[in-house]
C-alpha positions in Angstrom: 84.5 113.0 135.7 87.9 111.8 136.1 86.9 110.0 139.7 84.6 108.1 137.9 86.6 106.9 135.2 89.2 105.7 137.9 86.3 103.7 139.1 85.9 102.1 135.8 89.5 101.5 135.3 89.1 99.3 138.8 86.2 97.6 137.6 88.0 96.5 134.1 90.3 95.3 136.4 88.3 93.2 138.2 86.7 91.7 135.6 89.8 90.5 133.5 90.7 89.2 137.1 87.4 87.4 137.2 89.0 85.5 134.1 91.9 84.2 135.8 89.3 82.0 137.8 88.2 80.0 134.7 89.7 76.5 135.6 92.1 76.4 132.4 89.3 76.9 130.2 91.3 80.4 129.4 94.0 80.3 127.0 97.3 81.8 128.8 99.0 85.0 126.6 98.2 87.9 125.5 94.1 89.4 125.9 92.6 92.4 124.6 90.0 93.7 127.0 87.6 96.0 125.7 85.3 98.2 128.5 82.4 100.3 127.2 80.1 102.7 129.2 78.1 105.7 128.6 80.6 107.3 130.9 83.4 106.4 128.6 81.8 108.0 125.5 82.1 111.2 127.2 86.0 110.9 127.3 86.7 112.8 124.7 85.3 115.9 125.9 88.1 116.2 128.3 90.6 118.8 127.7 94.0 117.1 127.2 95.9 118.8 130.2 93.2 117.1 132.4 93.2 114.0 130.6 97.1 113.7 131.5 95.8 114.5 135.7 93.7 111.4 135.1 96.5 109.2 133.7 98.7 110.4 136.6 95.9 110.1 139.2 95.3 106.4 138.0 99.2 105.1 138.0 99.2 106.6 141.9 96.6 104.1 142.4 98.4 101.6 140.4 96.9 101.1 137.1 97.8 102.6 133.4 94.7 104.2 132.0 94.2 102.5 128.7 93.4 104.3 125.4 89.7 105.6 125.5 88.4 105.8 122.0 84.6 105.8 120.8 83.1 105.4 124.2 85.5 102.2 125.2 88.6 101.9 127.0 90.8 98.8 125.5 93.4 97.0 127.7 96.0 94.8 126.9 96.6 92.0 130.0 99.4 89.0 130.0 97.5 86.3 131.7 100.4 83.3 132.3 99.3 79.3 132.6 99.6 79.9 136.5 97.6 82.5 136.2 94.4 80.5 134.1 95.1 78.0 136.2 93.8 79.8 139.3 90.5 78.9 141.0 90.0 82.5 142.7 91.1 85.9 141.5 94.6 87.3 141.9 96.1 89.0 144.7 96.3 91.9 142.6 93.1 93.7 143.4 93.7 94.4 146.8 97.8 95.0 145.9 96.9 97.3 143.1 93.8 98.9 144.0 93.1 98.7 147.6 89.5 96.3 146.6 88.9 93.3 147.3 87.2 90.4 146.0 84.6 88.5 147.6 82.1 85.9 146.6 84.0 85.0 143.7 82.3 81.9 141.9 83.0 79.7 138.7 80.1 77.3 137.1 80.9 76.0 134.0 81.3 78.7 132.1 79.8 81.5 133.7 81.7 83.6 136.9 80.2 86.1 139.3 82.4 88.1 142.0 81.8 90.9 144.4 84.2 93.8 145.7 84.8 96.2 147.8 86.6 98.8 147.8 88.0 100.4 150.5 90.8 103.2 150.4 91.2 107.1 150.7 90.4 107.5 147.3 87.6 104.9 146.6 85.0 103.4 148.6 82.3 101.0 147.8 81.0 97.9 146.3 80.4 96.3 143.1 80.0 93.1 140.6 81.6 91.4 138.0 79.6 88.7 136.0 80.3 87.0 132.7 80.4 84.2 130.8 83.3 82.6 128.5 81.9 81.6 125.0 85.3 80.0 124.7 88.4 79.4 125.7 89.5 82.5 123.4 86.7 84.5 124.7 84.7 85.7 127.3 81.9 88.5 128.1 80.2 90.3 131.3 79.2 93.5 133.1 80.5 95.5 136.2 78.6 98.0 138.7 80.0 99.9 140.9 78.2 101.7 143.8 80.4 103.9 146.3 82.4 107.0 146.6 85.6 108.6 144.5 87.3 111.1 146.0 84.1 112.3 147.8 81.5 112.0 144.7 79.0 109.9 144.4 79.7 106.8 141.8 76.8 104.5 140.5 78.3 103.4 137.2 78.5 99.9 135.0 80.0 99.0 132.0 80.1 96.0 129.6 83.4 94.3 129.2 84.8 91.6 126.5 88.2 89.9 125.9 89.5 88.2 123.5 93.3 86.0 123.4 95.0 87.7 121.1 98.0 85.0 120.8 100.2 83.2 123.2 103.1 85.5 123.5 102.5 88.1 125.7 105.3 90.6 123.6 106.1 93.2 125.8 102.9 93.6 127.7 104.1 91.9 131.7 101.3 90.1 133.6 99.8 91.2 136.6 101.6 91.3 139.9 
């Protein structure tokens, strides 16, 4: 259970990455990013000692495991004017997680990447599509096929973000 969520976590990030390619049609500050799956909704069915081996499993691969309530994991990501600005996704993916994107396209309102993923702890590919309704708000999907920690992952979940406001407060972008 816990590999699988890992993968999710890499896929949220991908896809609020995806959003840094939107040709300052996204509004720089402060996003909520919410990322709902089936495999999410069963969360809460993990006892809380191992829930705490997840969040620790997830900061060694360099993320923070947002709170997972109601089936949806909910992120909160500082995206700068350099950062909206961007015509291809950060740097951070294959910093962070050890993935990499590939393909990555933006048309008018609507972006499409793929990954891979390719480290000790994850292997395998994946999407992330969407489209931005707005400057303020944007919609999509990732799948991820491959491998976590030597069990099988075949998993998507649908992702929104909304800006929140233009002070990012304590939350620090990406690196």
């Amino acid at each position: 259970m816990r590999n699988i969520l890992i993968s999710l976590v890499v896929a949220t990030a991908l896809l609020a990455s995806t959003a840094h390619s939107s040709e300052s049609t996204m509004r720089p500050g402060l996003w909520e990013v919410k990322t709902s799956s089936d495999l999410l909704k069963l969360a809460s069915q993990i006892p809380p000692d191992q829930m705490q081996q997840l969040m620790s499993l997830a900061k060694q691969n360099g993320f923070e495991l947002p709170p997972i309530r109601d089936g949806a994991a909910i992120s909160s990501v500082c995206i700068t004017q350099k950062m909206a600005d961007q015509k291809s996704p950060l740097d951070f993916l294959q910093n962070q997680s050890g993935c990499s994107a590939k393909d990555a396209s933006h048309v008018g309102s609507k972006y499409k990447l793929n990954f891979v993923c390719a480290n000790a702890n994850l292997r395998g590919n994946g999407t992330a599509e969407g489209t931005f309704t707005n400057p303020e708000s944007f919609s999509g999907r990732t799948e991820f096929d491959g491998v976590a920690q030597g069990n099988p992952v075949n998993e998507h979940a649908d992702v929104n973000g909304r800006w929140v406001g233009a002070s990012c407060g304590t939350v620090r972008p990406a690196q």
